[in-house]
C-alpha positions in Angstrom: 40.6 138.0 128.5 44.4 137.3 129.8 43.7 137.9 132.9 40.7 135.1 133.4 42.6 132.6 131.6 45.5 133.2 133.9 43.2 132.5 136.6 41.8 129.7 135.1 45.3 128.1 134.6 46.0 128.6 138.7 42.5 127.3 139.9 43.3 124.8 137.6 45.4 122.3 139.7 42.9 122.8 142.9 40.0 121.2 140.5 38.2 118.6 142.1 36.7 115.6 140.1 33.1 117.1 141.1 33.7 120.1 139.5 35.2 118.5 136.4 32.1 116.5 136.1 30.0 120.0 136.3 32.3 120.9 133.5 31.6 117.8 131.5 34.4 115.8 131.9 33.8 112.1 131.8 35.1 109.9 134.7 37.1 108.2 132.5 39.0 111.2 131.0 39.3 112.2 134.9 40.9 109.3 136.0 43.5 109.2 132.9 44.3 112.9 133.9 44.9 111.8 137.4 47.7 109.5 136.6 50.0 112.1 134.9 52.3 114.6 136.7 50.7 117.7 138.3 51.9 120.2 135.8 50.5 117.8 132.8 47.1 117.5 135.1 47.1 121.7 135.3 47.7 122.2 131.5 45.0 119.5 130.3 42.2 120.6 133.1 43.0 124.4 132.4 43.0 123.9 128.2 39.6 121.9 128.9 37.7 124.4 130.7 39.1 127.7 128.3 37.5 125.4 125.9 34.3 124.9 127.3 34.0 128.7 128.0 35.3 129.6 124.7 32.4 127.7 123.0 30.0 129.1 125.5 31.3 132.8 124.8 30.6 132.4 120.9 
Protein backbone atom coordinates (compact mmCIF):
# COMPACT_ATOMS: atom_id res chain seq x y z
CA UNK A 1 0.00 0.00 0.00
CA UNK A 2 3.31 2.24 0.41
CA UNK A 3 4.14 2.11 -2.77
CA UNK A 4 0.59 3.54 -4.41
CA UNK A 5 0.56 6.19 -1.93
CA UNK A 6 4.02 7.17 -2.84
CA UNK A 7 2.78 7.41 -6.24
CA UNK A 8 -0.05 9.19 -5.38
CA UNK A 9 1.94 11.84 -3.47
CA UNK A 10 4.25 12.45 -6.92
CA UNK A 11 1.24 12.58 -9.46
CA UNK A 12 -0.01 14.66 -6.97
CA UNK A 13 1.44 18.13 -8.02
CA UNK A 14 0.74 17.33 -11.94
CA UNK A 15 -3.20 17.22 -10.84
CA UNK A 16 -5.20 19.29 -13.03
CA UNK A 17 -8.46 21.05 -11.77
CA UNK A 18 -10.47 18.48 -14.14
CA UNK A 19 -9.23 15.69 -12.43
CA UNK A 20 -9.82 17.19 -8.97
CA UNK A 21 -13.34 17.79 -9.98
CA UNK A 22 -13.52 13.86 -11.03
CA UNK A 23 -12.27 13.34 -7.53
CA UNK A 24 -14.86 15.52 -5.98
CA UNK A 25 -13.21 18.53 -5.16
CA UNK A 26 -15.28 21.64 -5.25
CA UNK A 27 -14.11 24.59 -7.32
CA UNK A 28 -13.91 26.51 -4.42
CA UNK A 29 -11.59 24.24 -2.42
CA UNK A 30 -9.57 24.12 -5.89
CA UNK A 31 -9.05 27.54 -6.15
CA UNK A 32 -8.01 28.00 -2.30
CA UNK A 33 -5.45 25.20 -2.97
CA UNK A 34 -4.13 27.04 -5.86
CA UNK A 35 -3.01 30.06 -3.93
CA UNK A 36 -0.67 28.23 -1.56
CA UNK A 37 2.96 27.14 -2.30
CA UNK A 38 3.48 24.06 -4.42
CA UNK A 39 4.64 21.75 -1.78
CA UNK A 40 1.39 22.79 0.49
CA UNK A 41 -0.72 22.23 -3.01
CA UNK A 42 1.08 18.49 -3.25
CA UNK A 43 0.38 17.54 0.46
CA UNK A 44 -3.41 18.77 0.49
CA UNK A 45 -4.25 17.28 -3.23
CA UNK A 46 -2.27 13.99 -2.25
CA UNK A 47 -4.00 13.69 1.52
CA UNK A 48 -7.43 14.36 -0.44
CA UNK A 49 -7.29 11.68 -2.89
CA UNK A 50 -5.67 8.79 -0.21
CA UNK A 51 -8.85 9.82 1.40
CA UNK A 52 -11.13 9.31 -1.17
CA UNK A 53 -9.56 5.88 -1.99
CA UNK A 54 -9.34 4.93 1.46
CA UNK A 55 -13.17 5.24 1.93
CA UNK A 56 -13.66 3.56 -1.37
CA UNK A 57 -11.27 0.57 -0.29
CA UNK A 58 -13.47 -0.08 3.01
Amino acid sequence: MRRYQTAIRRRAGEATDDQLRAYGMSNHEIMRIRTLPREEQVEIIADYVLDRVFRILR
